[in-house]
PyMOL CGO cylinders between C-alpha atoms (Angstrom):
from pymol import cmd
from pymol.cgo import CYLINDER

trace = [
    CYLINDER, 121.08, 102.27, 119.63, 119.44, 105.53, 117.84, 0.3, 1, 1, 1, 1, 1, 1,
    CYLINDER, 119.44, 105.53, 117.84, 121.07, 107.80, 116.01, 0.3, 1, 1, 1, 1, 1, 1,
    CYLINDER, 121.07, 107.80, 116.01, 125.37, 108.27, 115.82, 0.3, 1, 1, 1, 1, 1, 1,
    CYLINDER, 125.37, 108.27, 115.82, 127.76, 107.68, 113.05, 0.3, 1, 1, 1, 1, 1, 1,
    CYLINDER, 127.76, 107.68, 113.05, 127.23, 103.99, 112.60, 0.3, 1, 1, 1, 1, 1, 1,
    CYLINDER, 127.23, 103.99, 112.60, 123.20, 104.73, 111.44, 0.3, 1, 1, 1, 1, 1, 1,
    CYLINDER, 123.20, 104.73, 111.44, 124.05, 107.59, 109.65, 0.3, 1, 1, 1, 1, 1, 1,
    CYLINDER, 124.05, 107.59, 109.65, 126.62, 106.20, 107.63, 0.3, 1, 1, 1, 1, 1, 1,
    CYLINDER, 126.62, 106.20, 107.63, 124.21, 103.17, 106.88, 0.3, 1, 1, 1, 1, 1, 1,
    CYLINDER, 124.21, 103.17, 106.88, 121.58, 105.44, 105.85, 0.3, 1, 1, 1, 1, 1, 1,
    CYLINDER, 121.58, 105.44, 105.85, 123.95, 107.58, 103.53, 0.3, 1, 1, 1, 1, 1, 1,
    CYLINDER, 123.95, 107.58, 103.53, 125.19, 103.97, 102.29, 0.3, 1, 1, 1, 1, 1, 1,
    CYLINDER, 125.19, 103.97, 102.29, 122.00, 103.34, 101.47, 0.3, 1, 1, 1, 1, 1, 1,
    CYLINDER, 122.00, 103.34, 101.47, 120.62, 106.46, 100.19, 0.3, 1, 1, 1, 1, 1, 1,
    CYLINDER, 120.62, 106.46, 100.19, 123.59, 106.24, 97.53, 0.3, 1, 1, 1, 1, 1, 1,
    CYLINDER, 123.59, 106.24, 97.53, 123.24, 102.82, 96.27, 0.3, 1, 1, 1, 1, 1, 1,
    CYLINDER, 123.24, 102.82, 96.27, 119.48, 104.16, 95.47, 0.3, 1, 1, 1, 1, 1, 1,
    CYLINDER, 119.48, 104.16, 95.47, 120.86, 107.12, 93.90, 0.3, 1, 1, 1, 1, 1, 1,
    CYLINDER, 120.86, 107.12, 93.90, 122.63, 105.00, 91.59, 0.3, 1, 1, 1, 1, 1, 1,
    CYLINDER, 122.63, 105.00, 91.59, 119.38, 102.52, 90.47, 0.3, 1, 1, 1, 1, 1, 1,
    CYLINDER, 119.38, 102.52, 90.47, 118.02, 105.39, 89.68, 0.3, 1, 1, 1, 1, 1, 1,
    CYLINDER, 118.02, 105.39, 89.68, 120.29, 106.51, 87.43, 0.3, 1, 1, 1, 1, 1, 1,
    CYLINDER, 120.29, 106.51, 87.43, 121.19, 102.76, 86.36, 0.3, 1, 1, 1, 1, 1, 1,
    CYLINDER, 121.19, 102.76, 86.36, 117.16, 103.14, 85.34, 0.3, 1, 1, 1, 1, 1, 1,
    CYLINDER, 117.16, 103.14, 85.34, 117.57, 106.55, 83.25, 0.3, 1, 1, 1, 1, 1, 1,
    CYLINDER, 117.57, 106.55, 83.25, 116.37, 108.73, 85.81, 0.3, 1, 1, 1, 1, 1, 1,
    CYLINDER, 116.37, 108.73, 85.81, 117.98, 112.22, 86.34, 0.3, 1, 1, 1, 1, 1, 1,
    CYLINDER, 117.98, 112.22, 86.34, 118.54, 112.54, 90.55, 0.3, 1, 1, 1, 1, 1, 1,
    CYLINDER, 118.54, 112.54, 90.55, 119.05, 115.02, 92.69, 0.3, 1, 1, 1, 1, 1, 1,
    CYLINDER, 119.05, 115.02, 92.69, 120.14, 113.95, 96.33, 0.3, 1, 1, 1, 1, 1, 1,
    CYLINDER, 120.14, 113.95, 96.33, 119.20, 116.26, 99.51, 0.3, 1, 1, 1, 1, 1, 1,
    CYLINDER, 119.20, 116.26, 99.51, 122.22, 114.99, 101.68, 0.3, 1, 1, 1, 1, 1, 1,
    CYLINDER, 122.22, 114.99, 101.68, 121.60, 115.19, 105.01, 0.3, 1, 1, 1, 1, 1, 1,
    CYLINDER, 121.60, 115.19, 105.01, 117.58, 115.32, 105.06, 0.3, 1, 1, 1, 1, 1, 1,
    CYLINDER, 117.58, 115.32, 105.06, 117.64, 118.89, 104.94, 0.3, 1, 1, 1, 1, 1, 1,
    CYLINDER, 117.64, 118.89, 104.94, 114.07, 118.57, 102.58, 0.3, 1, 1, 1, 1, 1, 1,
    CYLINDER, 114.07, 118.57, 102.58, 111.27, 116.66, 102.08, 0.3, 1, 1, 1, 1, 1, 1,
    CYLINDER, 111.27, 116.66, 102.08, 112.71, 113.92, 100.45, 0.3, 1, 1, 1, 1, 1, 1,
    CYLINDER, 112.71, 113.92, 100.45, 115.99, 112.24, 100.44, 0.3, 1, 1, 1, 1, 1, 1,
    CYLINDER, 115.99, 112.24, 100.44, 116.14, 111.79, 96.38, 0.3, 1, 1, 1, 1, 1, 1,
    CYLINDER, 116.14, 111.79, 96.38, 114.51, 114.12, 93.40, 0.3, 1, 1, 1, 1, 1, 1,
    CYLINDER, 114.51, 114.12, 93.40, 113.99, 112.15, 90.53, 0.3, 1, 1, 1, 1, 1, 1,
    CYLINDER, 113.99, 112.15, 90.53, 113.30, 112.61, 86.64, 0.3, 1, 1, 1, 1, 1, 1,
    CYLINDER, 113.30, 112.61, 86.64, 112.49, 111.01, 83.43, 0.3, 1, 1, 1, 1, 1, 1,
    CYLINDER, 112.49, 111.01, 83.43, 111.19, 112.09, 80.34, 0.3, 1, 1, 1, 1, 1, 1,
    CYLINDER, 111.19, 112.09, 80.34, 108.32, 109.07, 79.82, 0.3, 1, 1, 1, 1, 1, 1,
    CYLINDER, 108.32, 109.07, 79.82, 107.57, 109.30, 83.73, 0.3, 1, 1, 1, 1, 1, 1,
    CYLINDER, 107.57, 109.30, 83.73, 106.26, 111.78, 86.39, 0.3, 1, 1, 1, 1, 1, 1,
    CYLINDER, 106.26, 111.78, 86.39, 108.80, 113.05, 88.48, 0.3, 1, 1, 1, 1, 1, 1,
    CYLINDER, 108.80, 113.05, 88.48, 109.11, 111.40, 92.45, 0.3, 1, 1, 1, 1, 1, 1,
    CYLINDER, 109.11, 111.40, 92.45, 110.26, 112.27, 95.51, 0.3, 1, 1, 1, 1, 1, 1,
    CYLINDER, 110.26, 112.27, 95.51, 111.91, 109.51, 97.15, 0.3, 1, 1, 1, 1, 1, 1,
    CYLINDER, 111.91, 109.51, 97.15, 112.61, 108.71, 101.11, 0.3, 1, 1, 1, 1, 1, 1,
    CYLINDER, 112.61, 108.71, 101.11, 115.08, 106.49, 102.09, 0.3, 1, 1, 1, 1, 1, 1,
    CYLINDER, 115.08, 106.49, 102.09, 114.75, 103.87, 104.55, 0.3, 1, 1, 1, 1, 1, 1,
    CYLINDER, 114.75, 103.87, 104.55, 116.69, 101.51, 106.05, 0.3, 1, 1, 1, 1, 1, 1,
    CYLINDER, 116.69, 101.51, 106.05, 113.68, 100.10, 107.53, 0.3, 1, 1, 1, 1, 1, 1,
    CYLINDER, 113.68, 100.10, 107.53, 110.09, 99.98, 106.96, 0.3, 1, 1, 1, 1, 1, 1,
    CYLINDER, 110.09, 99.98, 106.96, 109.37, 101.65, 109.86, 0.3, 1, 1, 1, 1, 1, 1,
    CYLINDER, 109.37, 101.65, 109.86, 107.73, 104.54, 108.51, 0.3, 1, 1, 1, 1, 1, 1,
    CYLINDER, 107.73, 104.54, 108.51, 104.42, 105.87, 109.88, 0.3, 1, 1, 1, 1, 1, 1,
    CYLINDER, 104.42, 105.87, 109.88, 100.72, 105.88, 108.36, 0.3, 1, 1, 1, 1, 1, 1,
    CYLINDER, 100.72, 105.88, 108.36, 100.78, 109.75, 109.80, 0.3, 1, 1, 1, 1, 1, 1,
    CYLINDER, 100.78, 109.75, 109.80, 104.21, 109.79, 107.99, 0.3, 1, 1, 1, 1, 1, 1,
    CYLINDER, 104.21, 109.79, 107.99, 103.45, 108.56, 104.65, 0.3, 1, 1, 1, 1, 1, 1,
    CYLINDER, 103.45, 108.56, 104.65, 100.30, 110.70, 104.39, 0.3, 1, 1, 1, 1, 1, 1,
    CYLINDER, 100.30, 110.70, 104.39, 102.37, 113.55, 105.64, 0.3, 1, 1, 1, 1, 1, 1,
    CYLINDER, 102.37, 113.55, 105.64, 104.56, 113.10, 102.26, 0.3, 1, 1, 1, 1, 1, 1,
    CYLINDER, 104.56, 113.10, 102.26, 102.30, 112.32, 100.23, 0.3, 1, 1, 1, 1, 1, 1,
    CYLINDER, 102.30, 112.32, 100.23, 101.01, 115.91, 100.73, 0.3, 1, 1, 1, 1, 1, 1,
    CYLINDER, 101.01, 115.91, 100.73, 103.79, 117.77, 100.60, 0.3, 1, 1, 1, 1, 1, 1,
    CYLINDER, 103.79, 117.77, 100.60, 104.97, 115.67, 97.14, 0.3, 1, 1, 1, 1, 1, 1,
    CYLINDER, 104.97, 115.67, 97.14, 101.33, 116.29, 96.19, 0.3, 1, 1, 1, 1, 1, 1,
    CYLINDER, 101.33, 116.29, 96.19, 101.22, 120.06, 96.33, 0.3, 1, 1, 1, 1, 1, 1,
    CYLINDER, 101.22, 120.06, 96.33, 105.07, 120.13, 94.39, 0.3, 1, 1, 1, 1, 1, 1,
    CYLINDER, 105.07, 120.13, 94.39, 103.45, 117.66, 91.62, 0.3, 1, 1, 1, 1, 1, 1,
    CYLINDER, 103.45, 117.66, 91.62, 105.36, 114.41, 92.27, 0.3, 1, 1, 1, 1, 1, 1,
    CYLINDER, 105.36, 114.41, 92.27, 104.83, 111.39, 93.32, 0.3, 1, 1, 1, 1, 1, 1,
    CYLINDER, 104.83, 111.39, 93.32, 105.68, 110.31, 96.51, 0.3, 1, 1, 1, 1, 1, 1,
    CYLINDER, 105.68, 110.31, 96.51, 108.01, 107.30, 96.94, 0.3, 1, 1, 1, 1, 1, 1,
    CYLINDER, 108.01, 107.30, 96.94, 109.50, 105.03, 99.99, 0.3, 1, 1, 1, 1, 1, 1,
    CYLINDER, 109.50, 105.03, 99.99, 112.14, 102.49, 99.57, 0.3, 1, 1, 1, 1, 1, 1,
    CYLINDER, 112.14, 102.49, 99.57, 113.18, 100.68, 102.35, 0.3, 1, 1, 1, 1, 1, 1,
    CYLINDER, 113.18, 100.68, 102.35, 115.61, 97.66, 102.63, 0.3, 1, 1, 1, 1, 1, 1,
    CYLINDER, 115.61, 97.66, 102.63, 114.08, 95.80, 105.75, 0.3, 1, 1, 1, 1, 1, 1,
    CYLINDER, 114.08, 95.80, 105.75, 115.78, 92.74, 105.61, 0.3, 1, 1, 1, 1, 1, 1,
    CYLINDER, 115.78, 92.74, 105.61, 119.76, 92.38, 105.45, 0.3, 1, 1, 1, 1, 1, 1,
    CYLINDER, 119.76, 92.38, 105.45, 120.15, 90.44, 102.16, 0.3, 1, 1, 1, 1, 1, 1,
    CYLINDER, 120.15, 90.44, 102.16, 116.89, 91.26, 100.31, 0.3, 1, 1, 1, 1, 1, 1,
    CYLINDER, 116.89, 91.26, 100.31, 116.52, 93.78, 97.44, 0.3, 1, 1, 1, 1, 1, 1,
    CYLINDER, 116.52, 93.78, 97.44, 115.12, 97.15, 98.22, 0.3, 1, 1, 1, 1, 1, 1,
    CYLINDER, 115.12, 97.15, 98.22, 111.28, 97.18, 98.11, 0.3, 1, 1, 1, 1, 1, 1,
    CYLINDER, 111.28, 97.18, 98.11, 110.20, 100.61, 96.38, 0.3, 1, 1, 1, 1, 1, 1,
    CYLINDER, 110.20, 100.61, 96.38, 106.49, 101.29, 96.51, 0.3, 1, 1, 1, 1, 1, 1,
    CYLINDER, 106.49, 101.29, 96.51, 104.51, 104.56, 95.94, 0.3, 1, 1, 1, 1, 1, 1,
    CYLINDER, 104.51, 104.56, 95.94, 102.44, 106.52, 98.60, 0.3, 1, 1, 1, 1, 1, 1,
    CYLINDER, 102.44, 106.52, 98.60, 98.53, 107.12, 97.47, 0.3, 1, 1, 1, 1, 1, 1,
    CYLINDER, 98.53, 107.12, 97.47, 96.36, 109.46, 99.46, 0.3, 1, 1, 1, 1, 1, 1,
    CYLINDER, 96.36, 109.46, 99.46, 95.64, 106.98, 102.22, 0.3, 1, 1, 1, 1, 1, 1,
    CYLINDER, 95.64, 106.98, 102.22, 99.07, 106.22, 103.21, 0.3, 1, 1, 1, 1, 1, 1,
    CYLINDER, 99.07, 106.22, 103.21, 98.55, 103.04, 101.50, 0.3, 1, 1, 1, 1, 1, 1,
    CYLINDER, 98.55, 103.04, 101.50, 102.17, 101.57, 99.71, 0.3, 1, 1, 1, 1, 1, 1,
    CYLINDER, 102.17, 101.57, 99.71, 101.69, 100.41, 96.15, 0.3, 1, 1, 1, 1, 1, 1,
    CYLINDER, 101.69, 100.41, 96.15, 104.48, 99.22, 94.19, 0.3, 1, 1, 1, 1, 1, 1,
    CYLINDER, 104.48, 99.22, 94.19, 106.42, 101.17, 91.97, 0.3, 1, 1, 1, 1, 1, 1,
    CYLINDER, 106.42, 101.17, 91.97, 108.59, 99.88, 89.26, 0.3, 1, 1, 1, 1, 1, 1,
    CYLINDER, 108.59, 99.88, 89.26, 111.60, 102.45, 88.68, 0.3, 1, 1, 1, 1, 1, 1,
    CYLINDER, 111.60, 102.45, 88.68, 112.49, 100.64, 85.11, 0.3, 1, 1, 1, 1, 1, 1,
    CYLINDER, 112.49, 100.64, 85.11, 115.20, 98.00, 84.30, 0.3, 1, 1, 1, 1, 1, 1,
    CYLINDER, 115.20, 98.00, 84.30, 117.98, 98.19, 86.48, 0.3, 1, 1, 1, 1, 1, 1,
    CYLINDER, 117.98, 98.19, 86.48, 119.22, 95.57, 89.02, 0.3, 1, 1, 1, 1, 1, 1,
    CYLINDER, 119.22, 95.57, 89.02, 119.97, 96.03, 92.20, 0.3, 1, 1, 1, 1, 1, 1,
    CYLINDER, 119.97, 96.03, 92.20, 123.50, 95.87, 93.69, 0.3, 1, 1, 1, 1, 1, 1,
    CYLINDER, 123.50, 95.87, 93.69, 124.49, 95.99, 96.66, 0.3, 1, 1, 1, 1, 1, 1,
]
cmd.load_cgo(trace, "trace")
């Protein structure tokens, strides 16, 4: 099954309960409902530099794809981040995109995860 409500709600599910590490972690966010930009999430914090976040309920994101963002975050001046949840009961797994497409993890701060 692709695509319909059930997914979409998921991904919406999910995309909130990052929202909310975020700010658990002292970030400022921004959410793009609906994928209508680049990223998913727009996030700040005074000691950091800003990211762009994506939001995936799997890990099934492309090398094409992640190089694709990186760009884009790139020419805005953020960093370009992926979380992804790809197993039912495991935390998220939040890692940062480098020029390669290669994932490196990133540590948003001190907040725990809930789901």
């Amino acid at each position: 099954m692709t695509g319909g409500k059930a997914p979409r709600a998921a991904g919406d599910r999910f995309e909130r309960a990052c929202f909310q590490r975020l700010q658990a972690a002292g970030w400022h966010v921004i959410r793009s409902a609906g994928s209508h930009g680049p990223a998913d999430l727009a996030a700040f914090r005074a000691d950091r530099l800003p990211v762009w976040v994506q939001c995936k309920i799997t890990d099934n994101v492309s090398l094409r794809q992640r190089i694709a963002f990186y760009r884009i975050a790139e020419d805005a001046g953020v960093m370009a981040v992926i979380v992804s949840r790809p197993g039912t009961r495991q935390g998220a797994l939040w890692v940062r995109i480098d020029p390669s497409g290669n994932r490196a993890p990133f540590d948003i701060g001190d907040a725990k995860w809930q789901s």
